[in-house]
KETORTOR-46405 format. One record per atom (N, C-alpha, C): x, y, z; residue in one letter. Coordinates in steps of 0.1 Angstrom, whole numbers, plus 2048, in hexadecimal, padded with zeros to 3 digits. Example, Ala and Ser with C-alpha at 12.3 -4.5 7.8 and 13.67 -1.06 7.14 Angstrom:
8847C784EA 87B7D384EA 8847DF84EA 8807EA847S 8897F5847S 88180084FS 
end
This chain:
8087F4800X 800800800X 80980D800X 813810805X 81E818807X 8208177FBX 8268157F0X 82E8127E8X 81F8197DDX 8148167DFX 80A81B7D5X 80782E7DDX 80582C7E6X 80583C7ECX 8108457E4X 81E8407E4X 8268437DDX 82484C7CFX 82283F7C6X 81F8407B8X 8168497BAX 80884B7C0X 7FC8517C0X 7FF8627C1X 8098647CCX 81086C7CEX 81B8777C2X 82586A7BDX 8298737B4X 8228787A7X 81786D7A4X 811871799X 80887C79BX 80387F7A7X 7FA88D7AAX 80789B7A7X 81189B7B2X 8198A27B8X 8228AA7ABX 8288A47A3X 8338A7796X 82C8AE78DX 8218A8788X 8148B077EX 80F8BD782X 8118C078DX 8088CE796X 8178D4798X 8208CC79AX 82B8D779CX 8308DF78FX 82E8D677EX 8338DC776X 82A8E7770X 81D8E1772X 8128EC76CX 80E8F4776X 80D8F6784X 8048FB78BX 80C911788X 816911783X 81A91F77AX 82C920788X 82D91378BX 83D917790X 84791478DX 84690D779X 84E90D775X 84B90F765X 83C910762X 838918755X 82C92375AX 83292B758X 82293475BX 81B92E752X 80C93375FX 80192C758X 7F9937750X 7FE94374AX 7FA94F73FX 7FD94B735X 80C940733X 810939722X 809931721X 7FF92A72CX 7FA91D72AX 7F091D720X 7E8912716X 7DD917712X 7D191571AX 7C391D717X 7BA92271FX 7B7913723X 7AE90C71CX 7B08FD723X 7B58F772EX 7C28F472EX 7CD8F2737X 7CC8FB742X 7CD906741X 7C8913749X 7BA90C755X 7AD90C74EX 7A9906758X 7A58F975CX 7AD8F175BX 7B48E675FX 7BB8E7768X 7C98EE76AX 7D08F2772X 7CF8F877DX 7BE8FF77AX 7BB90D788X 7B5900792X 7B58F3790X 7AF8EE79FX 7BC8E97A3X 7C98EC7A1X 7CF8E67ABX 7D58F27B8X 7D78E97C1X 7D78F47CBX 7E68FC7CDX 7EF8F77C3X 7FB8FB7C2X 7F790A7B8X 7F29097B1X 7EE9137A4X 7EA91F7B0X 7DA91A7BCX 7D09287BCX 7E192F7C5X 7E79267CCX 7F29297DAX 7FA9327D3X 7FD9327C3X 80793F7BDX 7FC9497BEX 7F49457B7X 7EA9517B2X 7E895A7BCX 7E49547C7X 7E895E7D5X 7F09637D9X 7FD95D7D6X 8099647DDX 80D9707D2X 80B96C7C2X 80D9797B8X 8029837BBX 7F997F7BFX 7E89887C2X 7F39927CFX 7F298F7DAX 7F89917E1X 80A9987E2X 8109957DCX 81E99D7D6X 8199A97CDX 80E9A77C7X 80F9B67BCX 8029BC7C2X 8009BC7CFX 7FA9C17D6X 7E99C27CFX 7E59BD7C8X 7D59BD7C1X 7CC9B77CEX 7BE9BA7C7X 7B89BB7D2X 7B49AF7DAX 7AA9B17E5X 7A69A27E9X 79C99C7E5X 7979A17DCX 78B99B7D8X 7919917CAX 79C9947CBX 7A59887B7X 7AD97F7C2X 7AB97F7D5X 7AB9717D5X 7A59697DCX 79596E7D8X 78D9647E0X 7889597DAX 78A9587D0X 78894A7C5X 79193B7C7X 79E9477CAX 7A793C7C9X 7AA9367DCX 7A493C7E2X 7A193C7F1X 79592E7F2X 78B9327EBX 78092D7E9X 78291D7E1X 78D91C7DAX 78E9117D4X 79A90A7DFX 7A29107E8X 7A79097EEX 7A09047FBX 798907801X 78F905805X 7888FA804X 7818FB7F3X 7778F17F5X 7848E37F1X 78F8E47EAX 7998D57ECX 79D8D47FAX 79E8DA804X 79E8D480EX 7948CF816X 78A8CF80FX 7808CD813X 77B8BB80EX 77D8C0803X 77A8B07FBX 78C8A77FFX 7938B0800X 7A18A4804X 79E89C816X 7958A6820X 7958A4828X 78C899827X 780896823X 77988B823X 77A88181AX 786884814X 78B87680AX 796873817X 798876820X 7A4872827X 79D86A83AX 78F871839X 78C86E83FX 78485D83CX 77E85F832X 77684F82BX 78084782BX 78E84B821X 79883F81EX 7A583D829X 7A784382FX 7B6846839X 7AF83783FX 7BA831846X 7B9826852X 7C6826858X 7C6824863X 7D6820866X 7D4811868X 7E280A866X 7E5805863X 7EE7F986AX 
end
């Protein structure tokens, strides 16, 4: 089971890291891809932090507030249904 958590793991983790805009901005991406990429939670966490650095308002980051939210929301009850120790 360890060894599949793994795999499960890198396969989420590497994909979100190359697209989520921290090593292609997601402005060259095409629009498609674009939103595809706005639900991972690596993506809204820049968008905040550039929201936030170029000082814009708070209202351009309550979406991405709002989407981190509700994945922690659905991660928490996929974690609560399937987690067991072991």
């Amino acid at each position: 089971m360890k060894e599949q958590t793994s795999v499960i793991a890198s396969i989420l983790y590497f994909p979100m890291l190359v697209f989520s805009g921290t090593t292609l901005p997601i402005e060259v991406m095409p629009k498609a891809m674009q939103k595809i990429v706005s639900f991972f939670p690596l993506t809204q966490g820049i968008i905040m932090m550039k929201n936030t650095f170029l000082g814009i308002s708070l209202e351009n980051i309550l979406l991405p507030i709002g989407v981190m939210l509700g994945l922690t929301i659905v991660c928490t009850i996929l974690a609560v249904r399937f987690f067991r120790w072991e």
